[in-house]
C-alpha positions, -999 to +999 in steps of 0.1 A: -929-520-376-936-485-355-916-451-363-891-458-332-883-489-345-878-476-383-856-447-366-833-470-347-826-497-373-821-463-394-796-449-365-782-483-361-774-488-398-760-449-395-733-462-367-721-492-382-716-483-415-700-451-400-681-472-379-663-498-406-660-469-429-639-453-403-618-483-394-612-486-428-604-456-439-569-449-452-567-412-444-572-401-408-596-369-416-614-390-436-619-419-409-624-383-383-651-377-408-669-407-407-668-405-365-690-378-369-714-399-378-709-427-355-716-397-330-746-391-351-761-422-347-757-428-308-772-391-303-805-404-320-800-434-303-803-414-273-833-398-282-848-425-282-845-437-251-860-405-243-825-389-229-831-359-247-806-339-231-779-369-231-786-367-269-780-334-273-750-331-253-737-359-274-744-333-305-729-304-287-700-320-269-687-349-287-696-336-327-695-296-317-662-300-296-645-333-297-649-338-334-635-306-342-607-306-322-600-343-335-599-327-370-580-290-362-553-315-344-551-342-377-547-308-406-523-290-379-497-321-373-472-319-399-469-347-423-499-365-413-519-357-441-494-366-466-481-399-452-489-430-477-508-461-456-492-492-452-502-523-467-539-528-465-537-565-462-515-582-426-533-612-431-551-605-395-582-601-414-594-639-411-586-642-377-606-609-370-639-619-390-639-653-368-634-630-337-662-612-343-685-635-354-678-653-327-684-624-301-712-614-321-727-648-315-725-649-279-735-616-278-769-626-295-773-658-271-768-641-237-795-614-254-818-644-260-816-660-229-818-633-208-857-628-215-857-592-219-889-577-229-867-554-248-886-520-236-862-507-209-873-469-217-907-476-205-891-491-177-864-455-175-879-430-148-893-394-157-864-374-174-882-350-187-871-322-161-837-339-159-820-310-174-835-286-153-827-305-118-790-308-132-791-273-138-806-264-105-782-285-089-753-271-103-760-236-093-772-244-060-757-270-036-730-282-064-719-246-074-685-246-056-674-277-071-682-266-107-669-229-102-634-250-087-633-271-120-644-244-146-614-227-124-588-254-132-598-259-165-591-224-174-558-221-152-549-256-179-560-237-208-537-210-202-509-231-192-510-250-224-512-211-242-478-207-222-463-239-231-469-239-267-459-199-273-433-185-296-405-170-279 
């Protein structure tokens, strides 16, 4: 077994386990908690497919940002964090595990009879100045466009400050 292939069953491991434990959580913070590492996992995952930058704009973006704001919007809503679950057990769980078994089954035989030689990032062209062609292109011929929605997402911004405000 190589290092990529120690790191991904490593990553992999990180996002499912991350993944049920969030499902299954009974508090939403916790289960907001346990996203973060889902997110985690599919930024090495993009590593390794040698998206650097799509890994670390999954890190900035989704864990920086999204995560955050996920958790500010869970402690600020009143009585979420004191509301009791409800039962744990609807008796949908049998019918779920033979669900996914099932779709994990035919997941695996499409896999195996597709023939993949399983190495689709030496297949992936050269990304490695991908971030600075998006860059160049977004302050040369695309820099109207991003100025117009940097614009609207700042005129949202402050509407939502208006909306929200105390009298």
């Amino acid at each position: 077994m190589t290092l990529e292939q120690g790191i991904f069953i490593l990553a992999s491991l990180l996002m499912l386990g991350s993944a049920l434990a969030m499902v299954t959580a009974r508090s939403m913070f916790v289960a907001a908690l346990w996203m973060i590492g889902t997110f985690a996992g599919v930024a090495v995952l993009f590593i390794l497919l040698n998206a650097g930058f799509l890994g670390i704009v999954q890190i900035l973006i989704y864990i920086g940002a999204i995560a955050v704001l996920i958790l500010f919007a869970i402690m600020l809503t009143p009585d979420v964090m004191g509301l009791k679950p409800g039962p744990r057990y609807t008796g949908q769980w049998p019918l779920a595990a033979v669900m996914a078994s099932t779709l994990a089954a035919v997941i695996v035989l499409l896999l195996v009879r597709a023939g993949s030689d399983w190495r689709i990032a030496d297949h992936a062209p050269d990304v490695a100045n991908f971030a600075v062609q998006l860059g160049e292109a977004f302050m040369t011929h695309y820099l109207l466009p991003f100025e117009v929605a940097s614009g609207v997402l700042l005129v949202a911004l402050i509407g939502a400050l208006v909306i929200v405000r105390d009298e």
